[in-house]
C-alpha positions in Angstrom: 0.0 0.0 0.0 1.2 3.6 -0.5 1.9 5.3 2.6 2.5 8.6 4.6 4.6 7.7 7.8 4.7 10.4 10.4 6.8 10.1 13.8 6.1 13.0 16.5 9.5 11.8 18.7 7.0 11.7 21.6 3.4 11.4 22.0 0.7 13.9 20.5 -2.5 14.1 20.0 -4.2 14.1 16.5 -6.8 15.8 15.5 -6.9 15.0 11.7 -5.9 16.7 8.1 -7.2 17.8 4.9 -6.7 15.2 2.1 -7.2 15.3 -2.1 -6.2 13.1 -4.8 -3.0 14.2 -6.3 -3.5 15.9 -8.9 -7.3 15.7 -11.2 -5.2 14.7 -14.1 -3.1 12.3 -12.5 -3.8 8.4 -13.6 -3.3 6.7 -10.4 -5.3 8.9 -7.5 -5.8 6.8 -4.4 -9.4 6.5 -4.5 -9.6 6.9 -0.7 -7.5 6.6 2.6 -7.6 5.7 5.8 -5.0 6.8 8.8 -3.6 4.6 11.3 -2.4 5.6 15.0 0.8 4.4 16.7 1.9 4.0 20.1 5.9 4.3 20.7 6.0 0.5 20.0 4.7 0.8 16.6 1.4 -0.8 17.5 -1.9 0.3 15.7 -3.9 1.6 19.0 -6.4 4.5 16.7 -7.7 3.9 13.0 -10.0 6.3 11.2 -12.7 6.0 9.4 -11.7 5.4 5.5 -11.8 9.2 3.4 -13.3 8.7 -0.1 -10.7 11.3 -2.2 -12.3 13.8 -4.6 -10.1 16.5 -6.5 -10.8 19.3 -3.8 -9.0 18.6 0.1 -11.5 17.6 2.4 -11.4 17.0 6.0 -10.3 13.9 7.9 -11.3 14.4 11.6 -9.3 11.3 13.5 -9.5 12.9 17.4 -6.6 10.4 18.3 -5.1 11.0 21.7 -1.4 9.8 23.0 -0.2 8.6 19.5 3.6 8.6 18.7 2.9 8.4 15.1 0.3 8.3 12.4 0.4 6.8 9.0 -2.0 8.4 6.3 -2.3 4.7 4.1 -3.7 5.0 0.1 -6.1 2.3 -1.0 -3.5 0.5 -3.2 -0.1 0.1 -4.3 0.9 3.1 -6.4 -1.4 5.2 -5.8 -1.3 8.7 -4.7 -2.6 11.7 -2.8 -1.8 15.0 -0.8 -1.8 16.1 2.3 -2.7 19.4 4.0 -3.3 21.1 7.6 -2.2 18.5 10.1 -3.6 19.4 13.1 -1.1 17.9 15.6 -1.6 18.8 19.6 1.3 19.4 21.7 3.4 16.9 22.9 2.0 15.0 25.6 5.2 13.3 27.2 6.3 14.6 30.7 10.0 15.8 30.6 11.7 17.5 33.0 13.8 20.3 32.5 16.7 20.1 34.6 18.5 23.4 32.8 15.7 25.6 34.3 16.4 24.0 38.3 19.9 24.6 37.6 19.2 28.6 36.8 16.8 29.2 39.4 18.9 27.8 42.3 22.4 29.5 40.9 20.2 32.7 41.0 19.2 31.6 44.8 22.3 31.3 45.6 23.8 34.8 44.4 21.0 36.4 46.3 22.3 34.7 49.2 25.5 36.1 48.7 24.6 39.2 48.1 22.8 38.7 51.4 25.8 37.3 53.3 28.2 40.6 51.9 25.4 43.2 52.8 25.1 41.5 56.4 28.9 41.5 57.3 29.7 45.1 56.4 27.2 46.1 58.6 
């Protein structure tokens, strides 16, 4: 099958896109797709339902949640379509962010200098 593989690098949320055949004279149009979700272990855990294509983007609406990846599948081998407006949420992973710890509590501890000097000269 013709395919559209799409890794976030972290999990996202998935709202859908706007699809079209590939071009109106172009002989082999997918004559629909359907778009599969992926967890970070590459297993199908969302599927859509199946877009019939026409020569003007129309809307897709998937609504998957916590996907690391989506893949927009064509009907058959060979055949093709285009892609618009992928509406992609934010990421949904939980990293910390050690960099801003680090700033805040070297900027604690020059106050606490500054403290210390202001205290001893008077």
């Amino acid at each position: 099958m013709q395919s559209l593989f799409i890794d976030f690098l972290g999990t996202r949320s998935f709202a859908g896109a706007r699809i079209a055949t590939l071009s109106p004279t172009y002989w082999t149009n997918a004559s629909d797709v359907t778009v599969f979700g992926y967890d970070a272990l590459g297993n199908v855990v969302a599927t859509s339902s199946r877009l019939s294509l026409t020569n003007d983007f129309e809307s897709l609406k998937a609504n998957f949640a916590a996907v690391a990846a989506v893949e927009f599948r064509a009907n058959a081998d060979g055949q093709w379509f285009s892609v618009d407006d992928i509406a992609v949420g934010p990421s949904q992973d939980v990293v910390p962010e050690p960099g801003s710890w680090v700033l805040m509590v070297s900027g604690l501890v020059a106050l606490a200098g500054l403290a210390c000097r202001r205290h001893r000269r008077a």
